[in-house]
C-alpha positions as CSV (number, residue, x, y, z in Angstrom):
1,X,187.1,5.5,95.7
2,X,190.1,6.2,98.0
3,X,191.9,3.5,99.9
4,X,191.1,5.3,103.2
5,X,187.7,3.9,102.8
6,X,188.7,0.7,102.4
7,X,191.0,1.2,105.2
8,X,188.2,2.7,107.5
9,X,185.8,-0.5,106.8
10,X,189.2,-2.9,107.4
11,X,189.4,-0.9,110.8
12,X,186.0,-1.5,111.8
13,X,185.9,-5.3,111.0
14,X,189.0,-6.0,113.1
15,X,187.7,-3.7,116.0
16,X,184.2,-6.1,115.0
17,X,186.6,-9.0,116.0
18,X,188.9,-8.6,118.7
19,X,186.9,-5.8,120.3
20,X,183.1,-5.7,119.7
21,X,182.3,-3.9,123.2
22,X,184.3,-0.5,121.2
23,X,181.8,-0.1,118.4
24,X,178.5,-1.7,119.6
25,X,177.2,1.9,121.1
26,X,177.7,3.0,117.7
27,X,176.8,-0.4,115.5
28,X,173.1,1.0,114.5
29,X,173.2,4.9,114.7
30,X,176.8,5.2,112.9
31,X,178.3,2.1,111.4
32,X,175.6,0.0,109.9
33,X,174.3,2.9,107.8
34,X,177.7,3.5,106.5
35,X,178.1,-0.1,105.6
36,X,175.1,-0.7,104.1
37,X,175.6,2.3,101.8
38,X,179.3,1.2,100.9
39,X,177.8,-2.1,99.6
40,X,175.6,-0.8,96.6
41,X,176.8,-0.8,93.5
42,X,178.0,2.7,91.9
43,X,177.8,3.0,88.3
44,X,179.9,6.1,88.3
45,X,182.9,4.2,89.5
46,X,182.5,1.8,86.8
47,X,184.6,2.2,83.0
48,X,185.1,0.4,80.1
49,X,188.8,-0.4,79.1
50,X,189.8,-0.3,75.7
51,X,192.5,-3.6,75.2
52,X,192.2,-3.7,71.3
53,X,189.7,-5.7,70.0
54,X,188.1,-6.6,73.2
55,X,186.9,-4.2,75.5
56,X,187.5,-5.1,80.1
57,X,184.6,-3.7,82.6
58,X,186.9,-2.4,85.5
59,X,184.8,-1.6,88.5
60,X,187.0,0.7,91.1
61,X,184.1,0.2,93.3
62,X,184.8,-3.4,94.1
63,X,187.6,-3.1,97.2
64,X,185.4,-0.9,99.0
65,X,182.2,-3.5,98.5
66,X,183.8,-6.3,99.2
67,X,185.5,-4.8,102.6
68,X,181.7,-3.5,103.6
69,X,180.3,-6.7,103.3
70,X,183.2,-8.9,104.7
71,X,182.9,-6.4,107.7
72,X,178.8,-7.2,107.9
73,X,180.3,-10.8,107.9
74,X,182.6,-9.9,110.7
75,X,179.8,-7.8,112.5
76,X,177.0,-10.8,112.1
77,X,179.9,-12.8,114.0
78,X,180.3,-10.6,117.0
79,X,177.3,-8.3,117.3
80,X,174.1,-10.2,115.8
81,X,172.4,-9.6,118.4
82,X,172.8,-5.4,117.8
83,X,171.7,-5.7,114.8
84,X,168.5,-5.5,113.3
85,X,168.4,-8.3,111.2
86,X,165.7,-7.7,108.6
87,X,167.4,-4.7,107.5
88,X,170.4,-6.6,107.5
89,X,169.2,-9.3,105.4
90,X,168.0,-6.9,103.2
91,X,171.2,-5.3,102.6
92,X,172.9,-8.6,102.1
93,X,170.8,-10.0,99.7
94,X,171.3,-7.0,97.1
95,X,174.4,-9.0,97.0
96,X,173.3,-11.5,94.6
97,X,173.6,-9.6,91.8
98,X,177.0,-8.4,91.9
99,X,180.4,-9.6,90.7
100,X,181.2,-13.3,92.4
101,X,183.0,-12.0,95.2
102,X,180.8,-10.7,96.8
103,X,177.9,-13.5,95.6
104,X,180.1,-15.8,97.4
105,X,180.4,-13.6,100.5
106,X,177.1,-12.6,100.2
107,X,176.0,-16.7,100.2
108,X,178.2,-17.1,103.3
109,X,176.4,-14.8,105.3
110,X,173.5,-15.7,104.4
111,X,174.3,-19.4,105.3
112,X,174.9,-17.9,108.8
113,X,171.7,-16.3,108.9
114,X,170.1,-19.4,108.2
115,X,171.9,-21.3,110.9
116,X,171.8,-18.9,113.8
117,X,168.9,-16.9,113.2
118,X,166.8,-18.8,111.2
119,X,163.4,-17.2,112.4
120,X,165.1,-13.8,110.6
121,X,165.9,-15.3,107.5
122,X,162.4,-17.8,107.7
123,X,159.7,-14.2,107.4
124,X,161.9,-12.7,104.5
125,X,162.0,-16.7,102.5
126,X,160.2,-15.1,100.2
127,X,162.1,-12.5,98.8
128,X,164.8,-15.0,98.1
129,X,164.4,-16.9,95.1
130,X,163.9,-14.6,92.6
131,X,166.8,-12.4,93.3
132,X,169.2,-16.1,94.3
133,X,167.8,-17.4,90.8
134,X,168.8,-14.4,88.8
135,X,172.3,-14.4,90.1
136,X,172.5,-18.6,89.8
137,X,171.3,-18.6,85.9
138,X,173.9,-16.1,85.1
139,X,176.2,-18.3,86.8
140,X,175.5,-21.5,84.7
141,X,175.9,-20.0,81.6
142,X,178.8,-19.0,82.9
143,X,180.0,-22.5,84.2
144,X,179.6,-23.5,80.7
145,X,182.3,-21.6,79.5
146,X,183.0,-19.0,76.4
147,X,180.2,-20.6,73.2
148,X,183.3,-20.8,70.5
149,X,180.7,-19.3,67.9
150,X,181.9,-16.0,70.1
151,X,185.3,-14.1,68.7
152,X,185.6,-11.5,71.0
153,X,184.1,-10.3,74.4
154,X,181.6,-7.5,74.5
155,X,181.9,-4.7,77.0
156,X,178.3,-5.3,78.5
157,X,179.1,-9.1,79.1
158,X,179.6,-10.0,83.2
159,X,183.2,-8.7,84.2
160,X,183.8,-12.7,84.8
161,X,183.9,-14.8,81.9
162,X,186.1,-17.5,84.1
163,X,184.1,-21.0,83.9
164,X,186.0,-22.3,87.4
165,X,185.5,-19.1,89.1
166,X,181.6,-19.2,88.1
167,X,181.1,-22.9,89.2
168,X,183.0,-21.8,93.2
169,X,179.8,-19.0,92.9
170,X,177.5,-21.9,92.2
171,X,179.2,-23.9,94.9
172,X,178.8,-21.2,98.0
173,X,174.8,-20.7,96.2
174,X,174.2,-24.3,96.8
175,X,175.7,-24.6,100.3
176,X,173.3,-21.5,101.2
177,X,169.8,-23.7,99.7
178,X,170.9,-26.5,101.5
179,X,171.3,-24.2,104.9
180,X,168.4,-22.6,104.0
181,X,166.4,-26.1,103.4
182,X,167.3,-27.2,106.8
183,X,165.6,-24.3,108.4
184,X,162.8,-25.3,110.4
185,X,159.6,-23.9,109.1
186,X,161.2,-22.8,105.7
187,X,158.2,-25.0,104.2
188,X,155.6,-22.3,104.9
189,X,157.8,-20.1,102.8
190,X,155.2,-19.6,99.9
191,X,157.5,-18.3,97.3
192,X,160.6,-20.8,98.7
């Protein structure tokens, strides 16, 4: 993954910001499509590192993911209402199972959603738990920390074994039910 991608994302967050009127022609036929492609995961850009007797997942991928969906961030900010937001939401919520920077970006959009376009987030409620509960019960055993029955790390283990950096994960996930609880009609949700 070059850094011109990342730059190219960074570029079209801060024109998101300072000057949404520039990209809005081109939000849905250019922009979005490129975005929501960039924030999929890409097993190719993933490697295992060799350190001795453990082994590290090192995911080159990451910048570029995190920099697509802090620009949807920047884009719900400025432009929500050129967005389609179902397809939004769906792109978004692929974030759950990822590495916790983007969980915890993808739980702070989704707390927006729930505040400022509620309705949106309300006919997909359904579609929520399961893929928030996978995500959160990886994140608890996480929280717990290493079990000291364990010597070493294995390679297919999450990438973050950190118990403080799984418990801020759990943090932004329980911000996001509590937005999403407030929502009015969020009780007709079946699977919610």
């Amino acid at each position: 993954v070059s850094t011109q991608s990342t730059w190219g994302i960074t570029t079209v967050s801060g024109l998101a910001h300072t000057q949404p009127s520039v990209i809005a022609p081109y939000l849905q036929p250019q922009v979005l499509p490129v975005l929501y492609k960039e924030t999929a995961v890409d097993p190719s850009l993933q490697r295992v590192v060799d350190l001795g007797p453990f082994k590290h997942k090192v995911d080159d991928g990451l910048p570029v993911r995190k920099a697509a969906f802090q620009c949807l961030d920047t884009v719900l900010d400025g432009l929500s209402h050129k967005i389609d937001m179902h397809t939004f939401i769906r792109q978004v919520i692929k974030g759950f199972s990822d590495q916790d920077d983007i969980q915890i970006l993808t739980y702070q959009i989704l707390t927006k959603v729930s505040i400022y376009h509620s309705s949106w987030l309300a006919s997909l409620a359904d579609e929520l738990p399961d893929a928030m509960m996978k995500g959160i019960k990886d994140k608890l055993k996480e929280a717990k920390g290493p079990d000291p029955n364990t010597q070493q790390q294995d390679a297919a283990s999450p990438p973050s074994n950190e118990p403080e950096r799984a418990k801020d994960v759990l943090r932004a996930a329980l911000r996001c039910i509590v937005a999403i609880q407030k929502m009015p009609g969020i009780q007709q949700a079946l699977g919610w």
